[in-house]
RODO-2510 file (C-alpha; in nm, 4 decimals, decimal comma):
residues 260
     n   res          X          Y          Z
     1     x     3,5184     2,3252     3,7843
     2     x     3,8133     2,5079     3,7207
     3     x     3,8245     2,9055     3,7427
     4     x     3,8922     2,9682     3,3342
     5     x     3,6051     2,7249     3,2626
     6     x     3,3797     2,9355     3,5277
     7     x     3,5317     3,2517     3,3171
     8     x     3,3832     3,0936     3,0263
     9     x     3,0533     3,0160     3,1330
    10     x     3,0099     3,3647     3,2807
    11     x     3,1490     3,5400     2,9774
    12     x     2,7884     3,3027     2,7939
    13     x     2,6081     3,4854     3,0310
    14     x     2,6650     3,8511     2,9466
    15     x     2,5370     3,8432     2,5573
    16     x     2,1572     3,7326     2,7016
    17     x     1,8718     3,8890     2,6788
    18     x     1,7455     3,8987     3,0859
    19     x     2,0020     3,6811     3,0948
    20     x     1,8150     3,3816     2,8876
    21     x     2,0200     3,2018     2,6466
    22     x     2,2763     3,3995     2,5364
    23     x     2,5067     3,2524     2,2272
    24     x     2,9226     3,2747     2,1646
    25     x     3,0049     3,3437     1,8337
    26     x     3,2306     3,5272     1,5498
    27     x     3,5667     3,4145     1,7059
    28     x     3,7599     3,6424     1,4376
    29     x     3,8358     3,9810     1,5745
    30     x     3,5531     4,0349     1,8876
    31     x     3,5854     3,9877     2,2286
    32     x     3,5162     3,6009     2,1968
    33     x     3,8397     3,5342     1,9784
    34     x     4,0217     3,7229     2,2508
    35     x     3,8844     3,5094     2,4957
    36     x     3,9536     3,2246     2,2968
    37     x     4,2734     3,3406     2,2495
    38     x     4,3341     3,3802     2,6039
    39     x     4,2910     3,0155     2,7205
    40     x     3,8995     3,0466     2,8080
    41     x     3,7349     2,7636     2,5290
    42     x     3,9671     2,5207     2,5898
    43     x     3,7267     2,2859     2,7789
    44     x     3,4819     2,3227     2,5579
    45     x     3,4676     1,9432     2,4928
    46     x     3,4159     1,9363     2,8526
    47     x     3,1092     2,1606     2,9104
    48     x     2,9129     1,9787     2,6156
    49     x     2,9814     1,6612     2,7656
    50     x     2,8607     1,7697     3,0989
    51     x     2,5762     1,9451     2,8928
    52     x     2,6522     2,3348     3,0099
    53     x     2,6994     2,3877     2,6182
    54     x     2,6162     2,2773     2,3091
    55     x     2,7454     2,3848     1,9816
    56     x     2,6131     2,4519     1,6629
    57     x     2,7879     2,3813     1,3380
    58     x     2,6692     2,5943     1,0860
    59     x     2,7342     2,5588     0,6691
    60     x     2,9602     2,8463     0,6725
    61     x     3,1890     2,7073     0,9294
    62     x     3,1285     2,8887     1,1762
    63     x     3,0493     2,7474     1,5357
    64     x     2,7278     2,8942     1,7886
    65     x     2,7987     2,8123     2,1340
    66     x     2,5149     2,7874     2,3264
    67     x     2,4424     2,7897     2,7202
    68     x     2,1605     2,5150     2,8252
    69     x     1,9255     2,5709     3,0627
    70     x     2,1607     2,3688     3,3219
    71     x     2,4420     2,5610     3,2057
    72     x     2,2452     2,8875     3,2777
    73     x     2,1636     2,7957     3,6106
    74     x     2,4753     2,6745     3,7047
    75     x     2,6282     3,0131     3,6076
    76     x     2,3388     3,1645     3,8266
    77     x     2,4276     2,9807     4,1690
    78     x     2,2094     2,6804     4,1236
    79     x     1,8707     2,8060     4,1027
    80     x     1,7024     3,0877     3,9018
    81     x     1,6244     3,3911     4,1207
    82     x     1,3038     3,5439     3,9128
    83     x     1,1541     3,1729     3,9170
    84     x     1,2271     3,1108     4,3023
    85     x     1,0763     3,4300     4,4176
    86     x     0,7680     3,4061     4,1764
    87     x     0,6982     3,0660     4,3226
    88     x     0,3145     3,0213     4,4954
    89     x     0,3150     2,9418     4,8224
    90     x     0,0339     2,7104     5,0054
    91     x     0,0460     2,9093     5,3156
    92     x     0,2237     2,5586     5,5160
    93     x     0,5673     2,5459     5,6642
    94     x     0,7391     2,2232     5,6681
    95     x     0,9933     2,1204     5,9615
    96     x     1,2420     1,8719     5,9545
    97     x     1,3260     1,7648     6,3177
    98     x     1,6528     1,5375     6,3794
    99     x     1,8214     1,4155     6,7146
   100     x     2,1400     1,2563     6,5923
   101     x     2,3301     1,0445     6,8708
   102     x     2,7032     1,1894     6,9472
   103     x     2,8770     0,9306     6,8245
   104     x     2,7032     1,0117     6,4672
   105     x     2,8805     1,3994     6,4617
   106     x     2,9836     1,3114     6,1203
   107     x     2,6499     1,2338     5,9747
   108     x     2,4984     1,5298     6,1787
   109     x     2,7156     1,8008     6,0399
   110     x     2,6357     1,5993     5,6663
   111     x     2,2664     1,6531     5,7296
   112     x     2,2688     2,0224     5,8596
   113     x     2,5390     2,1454     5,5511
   114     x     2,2634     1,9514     5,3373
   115     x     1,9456     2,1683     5,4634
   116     x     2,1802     2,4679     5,4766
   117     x     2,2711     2,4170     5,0712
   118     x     1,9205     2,3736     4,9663
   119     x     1,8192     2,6816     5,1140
   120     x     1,6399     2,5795     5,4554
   121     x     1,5861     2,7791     5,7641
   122     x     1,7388     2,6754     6,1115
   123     x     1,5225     2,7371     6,3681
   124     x     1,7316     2,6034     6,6111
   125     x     2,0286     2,3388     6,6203
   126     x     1,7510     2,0691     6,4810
   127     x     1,4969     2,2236     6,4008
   128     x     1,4690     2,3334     5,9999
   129     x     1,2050     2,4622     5,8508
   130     x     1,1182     2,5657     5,4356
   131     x     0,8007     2,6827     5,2736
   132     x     0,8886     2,4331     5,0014
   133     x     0,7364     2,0755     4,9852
   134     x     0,9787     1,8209     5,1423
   135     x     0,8347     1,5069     4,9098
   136     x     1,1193     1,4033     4,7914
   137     x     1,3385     1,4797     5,1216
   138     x     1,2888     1,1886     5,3684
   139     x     1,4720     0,9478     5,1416
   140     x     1,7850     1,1809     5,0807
   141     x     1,7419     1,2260     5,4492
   142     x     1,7353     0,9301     5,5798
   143     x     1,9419     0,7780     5,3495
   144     x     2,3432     0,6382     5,4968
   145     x     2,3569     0,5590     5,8213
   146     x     2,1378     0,8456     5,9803
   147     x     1,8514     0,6348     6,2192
   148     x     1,5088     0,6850     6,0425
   149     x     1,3631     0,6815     6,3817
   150     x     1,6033     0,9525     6,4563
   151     x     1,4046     1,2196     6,1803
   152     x     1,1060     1,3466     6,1486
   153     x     0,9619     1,5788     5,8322
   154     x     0,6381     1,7550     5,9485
   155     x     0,4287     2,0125     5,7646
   156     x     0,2377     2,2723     5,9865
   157     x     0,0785     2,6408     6,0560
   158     x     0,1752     2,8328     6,3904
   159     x    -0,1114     2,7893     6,5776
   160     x    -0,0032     3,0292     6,8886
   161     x    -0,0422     3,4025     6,6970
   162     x     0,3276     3,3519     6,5134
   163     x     0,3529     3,5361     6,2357
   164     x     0,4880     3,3989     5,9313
   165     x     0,7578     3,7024     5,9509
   166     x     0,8938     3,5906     6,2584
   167     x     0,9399     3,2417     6,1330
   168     x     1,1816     3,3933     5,8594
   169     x     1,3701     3,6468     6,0705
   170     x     1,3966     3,3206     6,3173
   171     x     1,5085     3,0818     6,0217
   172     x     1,7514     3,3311     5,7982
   173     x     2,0206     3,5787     5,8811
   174     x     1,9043     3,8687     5,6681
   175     x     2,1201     4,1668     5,8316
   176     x     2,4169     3,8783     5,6607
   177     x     2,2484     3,8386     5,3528
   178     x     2,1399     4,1858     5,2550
   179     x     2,5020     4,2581     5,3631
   180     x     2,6573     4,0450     5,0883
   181     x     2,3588     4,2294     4,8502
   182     x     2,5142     4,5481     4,9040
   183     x     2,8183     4,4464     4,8947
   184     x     2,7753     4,2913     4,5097
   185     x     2,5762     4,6083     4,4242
   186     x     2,9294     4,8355     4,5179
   187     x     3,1119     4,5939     4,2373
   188     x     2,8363     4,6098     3,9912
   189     x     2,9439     4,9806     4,0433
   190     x     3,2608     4,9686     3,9611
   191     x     3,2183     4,8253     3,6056
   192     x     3,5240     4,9757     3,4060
   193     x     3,2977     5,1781     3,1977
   194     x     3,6135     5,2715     2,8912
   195     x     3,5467     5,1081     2,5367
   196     x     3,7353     4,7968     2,4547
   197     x     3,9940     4,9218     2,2665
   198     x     4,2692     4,6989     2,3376
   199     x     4,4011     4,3750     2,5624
   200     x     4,4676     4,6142     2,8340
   201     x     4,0720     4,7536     2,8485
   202     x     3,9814     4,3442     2,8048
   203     x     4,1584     4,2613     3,0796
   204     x     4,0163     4,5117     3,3046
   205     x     3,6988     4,4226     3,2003
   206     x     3,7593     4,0534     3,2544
   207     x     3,8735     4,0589     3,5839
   208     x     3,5690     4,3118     3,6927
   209     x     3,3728     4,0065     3,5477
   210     x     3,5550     3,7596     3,7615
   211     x     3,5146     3,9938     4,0742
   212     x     3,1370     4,0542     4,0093
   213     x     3,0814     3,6578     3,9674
   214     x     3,2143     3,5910     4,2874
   215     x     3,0105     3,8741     4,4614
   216     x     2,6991     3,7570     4,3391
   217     x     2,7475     3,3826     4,3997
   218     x     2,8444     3,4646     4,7829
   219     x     2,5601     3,6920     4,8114
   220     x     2,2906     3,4040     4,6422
   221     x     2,4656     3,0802     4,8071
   222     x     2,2990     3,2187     5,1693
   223     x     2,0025     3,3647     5,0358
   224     x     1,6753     3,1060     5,1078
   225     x     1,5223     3,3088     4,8183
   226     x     1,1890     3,2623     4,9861
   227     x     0,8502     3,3245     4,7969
   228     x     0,7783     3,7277     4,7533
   229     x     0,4750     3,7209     4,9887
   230     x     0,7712     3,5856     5,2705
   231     x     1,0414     3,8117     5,1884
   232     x     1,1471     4,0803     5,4794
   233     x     1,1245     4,4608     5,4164
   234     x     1,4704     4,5958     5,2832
   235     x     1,5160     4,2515     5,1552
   236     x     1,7951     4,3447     4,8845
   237     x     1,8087     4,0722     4,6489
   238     x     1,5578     4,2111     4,4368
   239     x     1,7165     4,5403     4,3547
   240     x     2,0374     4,3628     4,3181
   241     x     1,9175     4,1132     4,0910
   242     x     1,7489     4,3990     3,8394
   243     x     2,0921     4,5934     3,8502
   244     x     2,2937     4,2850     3,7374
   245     x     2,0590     4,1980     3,4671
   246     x     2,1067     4,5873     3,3347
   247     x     2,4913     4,6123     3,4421
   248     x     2,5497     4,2959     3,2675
   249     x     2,3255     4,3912     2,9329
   250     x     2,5457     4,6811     2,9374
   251     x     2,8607     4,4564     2,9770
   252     x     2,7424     4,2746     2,6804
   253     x     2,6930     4,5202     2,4617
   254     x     3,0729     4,6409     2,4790
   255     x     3,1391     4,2818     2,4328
   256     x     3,0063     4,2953     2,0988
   257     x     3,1784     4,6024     2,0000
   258     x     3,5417     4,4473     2,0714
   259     x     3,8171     4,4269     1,8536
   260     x     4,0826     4,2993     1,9378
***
């Protein structure tokens, strides 16, 4: 997806309420007719095709751009950080142990970026573990030309006095992770904080936005975000994800005080 139509999607985001389904409207004299003005709507057509957006005519002429859930997510990394946190866990880890031949060093490093993306834990070279249930996973897998006899998904407790703490400091780099946390929290910091008075102040504002998207999407992309009964003290995505739903309100209201 191209960076203006990112820009775009983001820019949805701001006008929420905890970041739900915010709406883009009144494209005379706000923030959104700059934007518009600016190059950011013009794949539109694109994102309600692909179902990011959908648009509502109204009577008076005016259109209501709308994220979708997908479209929400997507602008969120993927997945939705309250929901993944608040999931209930069963108490069971589930492994997925591989021993890919040499000669398949193609399909090997396909597998591993695969467990990697959908947020599982490596152990060691292949051995991957998630508290999540792997149903769904043999097939996708399995699937290509990785041996079936070659995998194996297994869903266990440690059984010699491991503690389920160890497992995720084993699994997760969390020093990294709660690096990139801090990290986002310095930009969320630096939010220009002057009214938008003019296309200078937008601009500054714009590319704050631009900076503080790509913080927070390198800080969730390696984040597991385990259940809260597994996260690690001084786990940091908590605190950051509470000051970018406040930062961002803020953000939002200036938005809606713009003219341009």
């Amino acid at each position: 997806m191209q960076p203006k139509t990112e820009e775009f999607l983001n820019l949805l985001l701001w006008s929420a309420d905890r970041l739900a389904r915010p709406t883009f409207r009144n494209l005379n004299e706000s923030f959104e007719g700059w934007a518009y003005r600016n190059g950011l709507l013009r794949q539109v057509n694109t994102l309600e095709q692909r179902k990011l957006v959908e648009c509502d005519q109204r009577p008076s002429g005016d259109r209501l751009y709308r994220l979708t859930e997908k479209g929400r997510l997507h602008v969120l990394g993927g997945r939705d950080p309250e929901a993944k946190w608040l999931r209930r866990w069963d108490g069971r880890w589930r492994l997925v142990l591989f021993d890919v031949p040499v000669e398949q060093d193609v399909q090997r490093v396909r597998l591993r970026r695969y467990l990697h993306a959908n947020g599982f834990g490596c152990l060691q070279g292949s051995v991957w573990v998630t508290p999540d249930p792997v149903a769904g996973e043999r097939e996708i897998l399995a699937g290509g030309k990785v041996n079936v006899n070659s995998l194996l998904l297994l869903e266990a407790r440690p059984c010699a006095g491991e503690s389920d703490a160890e497992i995720v400091a084993g699994a997760w780099d969390f020093v990294a992770i709660n690096r990139n946390y801090t990290e986002h929290l310095k930009v969320l910091d630096d939010m220009p904080t002057e009214s938008l008075r003019d296309e200078a102040s937008a601009q500054r504002l714009n590319k704050w936005a631009n900076l503080e998207r790509v913080a927070w999407l390198t800080a969730v992309e390696i984040d597991p975000l385990l259940p809260e009964r597994l996260l690690p003290a001084g786990y940091g995505g908590q605190r950051a994800w509470k000051r970018r739903i406040e930062v961002l309100r803020r953000a939002g209201e200036r938005l809606r005080k713009f003219r341009g």
